[in-house]
C-alpha positions as CSV (number, residue, x, y, z in Angstrom):
1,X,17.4,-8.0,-4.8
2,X,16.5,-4.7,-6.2
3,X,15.7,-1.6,-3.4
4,X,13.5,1.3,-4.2
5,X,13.9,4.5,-2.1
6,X,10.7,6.9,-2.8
7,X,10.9,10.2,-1.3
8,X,8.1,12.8,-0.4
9,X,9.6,15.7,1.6
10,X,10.7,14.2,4.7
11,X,8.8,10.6,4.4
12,X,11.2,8.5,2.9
13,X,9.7,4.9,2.0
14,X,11.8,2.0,0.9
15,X,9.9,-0.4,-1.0
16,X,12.3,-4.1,-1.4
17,X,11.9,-6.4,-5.6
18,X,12.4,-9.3,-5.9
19,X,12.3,-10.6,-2.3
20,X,9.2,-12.0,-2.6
21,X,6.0,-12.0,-4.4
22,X,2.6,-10.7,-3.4
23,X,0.4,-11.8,-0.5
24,X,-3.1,-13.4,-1.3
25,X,-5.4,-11.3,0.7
26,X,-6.6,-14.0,2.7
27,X,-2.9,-15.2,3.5
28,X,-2.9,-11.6,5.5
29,X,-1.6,-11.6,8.7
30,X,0.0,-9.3,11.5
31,X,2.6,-7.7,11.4
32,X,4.8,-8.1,8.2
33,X,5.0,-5.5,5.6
34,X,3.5,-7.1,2.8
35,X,2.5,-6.4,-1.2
36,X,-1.1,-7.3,-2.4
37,X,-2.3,-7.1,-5.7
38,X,-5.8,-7.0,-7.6
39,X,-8.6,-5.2,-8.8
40,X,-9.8,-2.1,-7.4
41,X,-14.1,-2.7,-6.9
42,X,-14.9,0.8,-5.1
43,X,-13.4,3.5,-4.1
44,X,-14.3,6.7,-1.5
45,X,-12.5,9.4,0.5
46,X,-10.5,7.0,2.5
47,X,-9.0,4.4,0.1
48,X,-10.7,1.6,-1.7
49,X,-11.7,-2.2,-1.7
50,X,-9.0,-4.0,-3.3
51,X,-10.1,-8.1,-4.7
52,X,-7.9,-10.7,-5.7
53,X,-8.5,-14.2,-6.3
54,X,-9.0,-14.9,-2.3
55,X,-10.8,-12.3,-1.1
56,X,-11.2,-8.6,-0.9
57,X,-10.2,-6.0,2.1
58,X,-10.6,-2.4,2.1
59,X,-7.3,-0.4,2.0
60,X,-6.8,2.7,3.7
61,X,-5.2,5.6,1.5
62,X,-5.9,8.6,2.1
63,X,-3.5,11.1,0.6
64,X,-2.3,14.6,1.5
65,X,-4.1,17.7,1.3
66,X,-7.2,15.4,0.8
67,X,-6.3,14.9,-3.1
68,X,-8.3,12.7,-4.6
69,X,-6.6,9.0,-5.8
70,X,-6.5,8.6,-9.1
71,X,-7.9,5.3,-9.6
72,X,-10.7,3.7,-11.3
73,X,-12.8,0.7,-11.0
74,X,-11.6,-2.2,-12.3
75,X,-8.0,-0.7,-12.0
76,X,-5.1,-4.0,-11.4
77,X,-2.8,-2.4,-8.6
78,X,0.1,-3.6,-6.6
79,X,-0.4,-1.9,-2.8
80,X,2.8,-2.3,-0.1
81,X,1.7,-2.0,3.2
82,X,0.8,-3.9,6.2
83,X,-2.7,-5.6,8.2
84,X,-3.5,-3.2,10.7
85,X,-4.3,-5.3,14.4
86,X,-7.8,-4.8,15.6
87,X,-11.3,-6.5,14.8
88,X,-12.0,-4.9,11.2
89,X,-10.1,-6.4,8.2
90,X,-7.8,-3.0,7.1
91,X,-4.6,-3.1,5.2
92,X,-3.0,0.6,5.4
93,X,-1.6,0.9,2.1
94,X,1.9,2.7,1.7
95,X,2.7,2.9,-1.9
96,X,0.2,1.8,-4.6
97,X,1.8,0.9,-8.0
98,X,-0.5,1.2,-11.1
99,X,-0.1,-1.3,-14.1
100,X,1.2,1.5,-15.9
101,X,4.0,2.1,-13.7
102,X,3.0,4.9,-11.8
103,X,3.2,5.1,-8.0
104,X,1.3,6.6,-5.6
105,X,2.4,7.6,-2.2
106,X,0.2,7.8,0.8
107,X,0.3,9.8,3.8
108,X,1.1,8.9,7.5
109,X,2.0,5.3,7.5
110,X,2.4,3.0,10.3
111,X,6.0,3.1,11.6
112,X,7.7,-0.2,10.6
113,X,11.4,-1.0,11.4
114,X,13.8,-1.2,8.2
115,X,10.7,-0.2,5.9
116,X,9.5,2.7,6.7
117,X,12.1,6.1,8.1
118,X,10.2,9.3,9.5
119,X,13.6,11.5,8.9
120,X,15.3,12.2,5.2
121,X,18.7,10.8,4.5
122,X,21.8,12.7,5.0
């Protein structure tokens, strides 16, 4: 098992390798952490509609100081996050990981316990 810590000012996000592979987007459920991966087939302000080979949900990623995400249509991405509960089909996306290697870390993500720590290490 490989951990990843990724650290932007006091967020500090732990992403886990290795564990397991990625969710099919219609395997989603509450309330794991999970990793989806697939095509990026729109983007706007708020995130984008990710698709994979069972489905497509909208993932919300909306990063600080309303930068823009640099993604484009077509893009493959991995996305680590979680389903959030409610009515509407939403994964809120934590890190996004581009096929080039680059990651990208969103803003103000759901409190999970052992994933996600609101405080810097010491």
């Amino acid at each position: 098992m490989k951990i990843k810590v990724l650290s932007l000012s006091t967020l500090v996000v732990l992403t886990i390798s290795g564990c397991a592979g990625t969710t099919p987007i219609k395997n989603l459920a509450l309330p794991p952490v999970s990793t989806i991966e697939g095509a990026v087939t729109q983007l706007n302000a708020n995130g984008f509609t990710l698709l994979d080979d069972s489905g497509s949900i909208f993932v919300r990623a909306k990063l600080p100081d309303n930068k823009k995400l640099n993604l484009s249509l077509d893009e493959k991405v991995k996305v680590y996050g979680n389903l959030q509960g409610g009515q509407e089909k939403i994964f809120d996306g934590y890190v996004i990981r581009k096929a080039t290697g680059e990651q990208i870390i969103a803003s103000n993500p759901t409190p999970h316990f052992g994933f996600i720590i609101q405080s810097s290490f010491k």
